[in-house]
C-alpha positions in Angstrom: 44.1 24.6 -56.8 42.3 26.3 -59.2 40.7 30.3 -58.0 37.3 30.2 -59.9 35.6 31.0 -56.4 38.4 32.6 -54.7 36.8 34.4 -51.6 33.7 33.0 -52.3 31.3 30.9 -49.2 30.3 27.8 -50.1 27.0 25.7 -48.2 26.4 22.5 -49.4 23.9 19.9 -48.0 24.2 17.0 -48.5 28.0 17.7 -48.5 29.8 14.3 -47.2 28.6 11.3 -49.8 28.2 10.7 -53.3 27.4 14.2 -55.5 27.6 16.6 -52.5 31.1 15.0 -51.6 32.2 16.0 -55.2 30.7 18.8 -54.7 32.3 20.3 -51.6 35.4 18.9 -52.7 35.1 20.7 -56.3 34.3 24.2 -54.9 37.1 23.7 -52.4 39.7 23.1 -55.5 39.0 26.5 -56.9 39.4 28.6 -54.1 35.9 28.5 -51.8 35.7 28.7 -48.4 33.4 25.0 -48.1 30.5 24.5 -45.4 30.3 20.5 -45.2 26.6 19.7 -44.1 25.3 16.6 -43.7 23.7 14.5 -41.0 26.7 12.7 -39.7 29.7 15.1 -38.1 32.1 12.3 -38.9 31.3 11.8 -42.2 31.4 15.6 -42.6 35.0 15.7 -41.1 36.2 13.0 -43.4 35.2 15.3 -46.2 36.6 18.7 -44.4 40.1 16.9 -43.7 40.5 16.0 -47.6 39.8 19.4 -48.6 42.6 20.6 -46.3 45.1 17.6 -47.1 44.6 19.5 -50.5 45.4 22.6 -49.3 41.8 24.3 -49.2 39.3 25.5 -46.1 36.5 23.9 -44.7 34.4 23.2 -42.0 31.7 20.7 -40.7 28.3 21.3 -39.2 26.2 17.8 -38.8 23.1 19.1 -40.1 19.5 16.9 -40.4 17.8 19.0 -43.0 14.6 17.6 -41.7 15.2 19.8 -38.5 14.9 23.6 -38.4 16.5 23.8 -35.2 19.8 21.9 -37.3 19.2 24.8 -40.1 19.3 27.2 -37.8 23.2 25.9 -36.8 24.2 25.6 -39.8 23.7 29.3 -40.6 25.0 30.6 -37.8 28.0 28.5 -37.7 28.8 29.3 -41.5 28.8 33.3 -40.7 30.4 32.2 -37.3 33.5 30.9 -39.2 33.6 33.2 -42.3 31.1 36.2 -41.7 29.3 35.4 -45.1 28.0 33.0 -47.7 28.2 33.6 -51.4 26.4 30.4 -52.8 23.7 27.7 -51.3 23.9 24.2 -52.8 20.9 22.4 -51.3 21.5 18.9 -52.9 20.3 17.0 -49.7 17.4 14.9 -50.5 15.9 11.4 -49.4 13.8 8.9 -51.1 12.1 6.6 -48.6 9.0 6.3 -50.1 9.4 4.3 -53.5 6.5 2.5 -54.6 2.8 2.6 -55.9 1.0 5.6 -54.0 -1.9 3.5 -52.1 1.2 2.1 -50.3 2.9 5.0 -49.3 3.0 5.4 -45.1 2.1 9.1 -43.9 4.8 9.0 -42.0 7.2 8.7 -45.3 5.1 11.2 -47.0 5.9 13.7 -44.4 9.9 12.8 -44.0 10.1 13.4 -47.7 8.4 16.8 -47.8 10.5 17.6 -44.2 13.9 16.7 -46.0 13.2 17.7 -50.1 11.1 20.9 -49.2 10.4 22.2 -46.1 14.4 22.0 -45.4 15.6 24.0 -48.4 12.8 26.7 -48.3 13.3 27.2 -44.5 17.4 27.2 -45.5 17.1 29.5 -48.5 13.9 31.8 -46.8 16.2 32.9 -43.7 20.0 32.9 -45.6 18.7 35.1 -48.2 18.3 38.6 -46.4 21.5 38.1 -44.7 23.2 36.9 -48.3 21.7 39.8 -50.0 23.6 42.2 -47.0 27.0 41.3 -48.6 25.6 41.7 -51.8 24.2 39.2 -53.1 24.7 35.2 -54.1 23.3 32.2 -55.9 21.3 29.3 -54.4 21.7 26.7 -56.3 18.2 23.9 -55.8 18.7 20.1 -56.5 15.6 18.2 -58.7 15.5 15.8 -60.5 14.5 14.9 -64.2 11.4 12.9 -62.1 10.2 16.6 -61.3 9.9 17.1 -65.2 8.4 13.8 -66.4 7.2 12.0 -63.3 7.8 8.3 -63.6 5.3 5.3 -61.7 6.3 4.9 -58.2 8.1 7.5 -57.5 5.4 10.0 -57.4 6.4 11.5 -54.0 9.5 12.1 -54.5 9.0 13.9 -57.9 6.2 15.9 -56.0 8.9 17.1 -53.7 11.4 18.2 -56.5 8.6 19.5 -58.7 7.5 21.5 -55.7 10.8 22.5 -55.3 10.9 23.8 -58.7 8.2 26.1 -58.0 9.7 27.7 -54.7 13.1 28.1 -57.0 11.0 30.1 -59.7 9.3 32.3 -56.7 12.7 32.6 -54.8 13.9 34.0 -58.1 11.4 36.8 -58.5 11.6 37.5 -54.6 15.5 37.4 -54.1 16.0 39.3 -57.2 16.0 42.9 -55.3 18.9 41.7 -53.1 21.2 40.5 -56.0 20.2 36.8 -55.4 20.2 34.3 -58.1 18.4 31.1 -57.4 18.3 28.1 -60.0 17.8 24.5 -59.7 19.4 21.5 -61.4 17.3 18.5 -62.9 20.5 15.7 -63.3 19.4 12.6 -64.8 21.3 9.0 -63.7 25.0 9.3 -62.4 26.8 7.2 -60.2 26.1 7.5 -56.4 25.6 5.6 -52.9 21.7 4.9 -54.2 22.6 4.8 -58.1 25.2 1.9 -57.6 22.6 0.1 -55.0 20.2 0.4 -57.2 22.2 -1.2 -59.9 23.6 -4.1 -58.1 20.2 -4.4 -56.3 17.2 -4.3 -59.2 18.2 -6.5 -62.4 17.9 -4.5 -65.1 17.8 -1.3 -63.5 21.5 0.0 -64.9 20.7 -1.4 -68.0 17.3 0.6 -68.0 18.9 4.0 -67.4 21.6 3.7 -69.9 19.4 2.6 -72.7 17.1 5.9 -71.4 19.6 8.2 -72.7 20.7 9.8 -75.6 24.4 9.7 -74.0 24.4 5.8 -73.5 26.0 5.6 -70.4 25.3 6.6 -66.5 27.3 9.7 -65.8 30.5 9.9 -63.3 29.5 12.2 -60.2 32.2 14.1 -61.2 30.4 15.1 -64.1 27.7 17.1 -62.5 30.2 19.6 -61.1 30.6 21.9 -64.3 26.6 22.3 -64.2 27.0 23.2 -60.8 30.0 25.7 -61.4 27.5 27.5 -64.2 24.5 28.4 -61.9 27.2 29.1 -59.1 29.2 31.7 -61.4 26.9 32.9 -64.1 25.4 36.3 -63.6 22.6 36.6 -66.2 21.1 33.3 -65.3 18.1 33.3 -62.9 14.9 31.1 -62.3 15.5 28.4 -64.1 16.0 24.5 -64.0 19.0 23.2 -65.7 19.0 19.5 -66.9 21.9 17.6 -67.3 20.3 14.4 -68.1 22.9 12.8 -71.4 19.4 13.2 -73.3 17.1 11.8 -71.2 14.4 13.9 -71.6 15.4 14.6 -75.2 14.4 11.0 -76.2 11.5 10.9 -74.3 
């Protein structure tokens, strides 16, 4: 057990699978008290009883990011259990609406702008004061590199993230005052629940991504944590979107 965030509160969303599994399970190795949201309470547990097996703290709040009400839980339950919370990781996000825009349903429109946006502005918007009463924190916003160069077909989705974007920027400049740093990452392809699917699912689509990059090769989740780690721990750093893309955008 390492004791990089030693006393430190942890949220993260999208905490049980994939990235946000790593990434409750990385803060939890060096010393953070971990909030495991996610929509699923058992999948949540599964994640909270590793982290203890280990010898760290968590807990689980089954949280749909696409309902306030859920939001709402999860904040009170985090300060219910530790009395603070030092860092927001809002990596939940959804893509159901992948394909040319005339075929988009309004329905998926508005699930993807209830889960990517509404869900971490309403999350950030109300944690902040309360943050900023223990003195401060970092919030910590998930993109994507399709919020920076928006590829065909997946326009709503990099809507969403490039919306995002902005709200990080103007979270920034608002938070500032209560000694609240908020950043957002941009990651480019790494292995996940929808990466892998993706992969085994579309030929060519694994092949696509690596030849993409700079870094010829699709990156382990693991890999994403010490980008993480930076905007979590680094003081001077403040409205900006890190990309850690293996050279993505670089070669385009």
């Amino acid at each position: 057990m390492g004791d990089r965030f030693r006393d430190k509160v942890v949220i993260v969303t999208g905490g049980s699978r994939g990235l946000g599994r790593a990434i409750s399970i990385g803060f939890a190795a060096e010393g953070a008290s971990v909030v495991v949201a996610s929509r699923k309470a058992q999948s949540c547990q599964a994640v909270v009883d590793t982290i203890e097996a280990a010898g760290g703290t968590a807990i689980a709040v089954a949280t749909h990011m696409g309902r306030l009400e859920d939001i709402d839980n999860l904040i009170e339950a985090s300060y219910a259990a530790f009395g603070r919370v030092d860092i927001l990781v809002n990596n939940a996000g959804i893509n159901v609406a992948f394909g040319p825009l005339s075929d988009i349903a309004p329905a998926a429109f508005d699930k993807m702008i209830d889960v990517n946006l509404k869900g971490p502005w309403y999350l950030s918007s109300r944690i902040a004061p309360r943050m900023g009463e223990h003195g401060g924190g970092a919030i910590i916003n998930f993109l994507s590199v399709a919020a920076l160069s928006t590829p065909a077909f997946s326009g709503i989705y990099a809507a969403t993230k490039a919306a995002l974007k902005a709200l990080t920027e103007v979270g920034a400049q608002e938070w500032a005052q209560w000694n609240i740093r908020v950043n957002a990452l941009a990651p480019g392809s790494y292995h996940s629940d929808l990466t892998d699917g993706a992969i085994e699912a579309i030929p060519g689509y694994g092949e696509g991504m690596v030849n993409a990059a700079l870094i010829p090769r699709v990156a382990e989740t693991e890999e994403i944590l010490n980008p993480v780690f930076y905007l979590a721990d680094e003081a001077y750093t403040t409205g900006i979107t890190l990309v850690a893309d293996g050279g993505l955008m670089a070669k385009r």
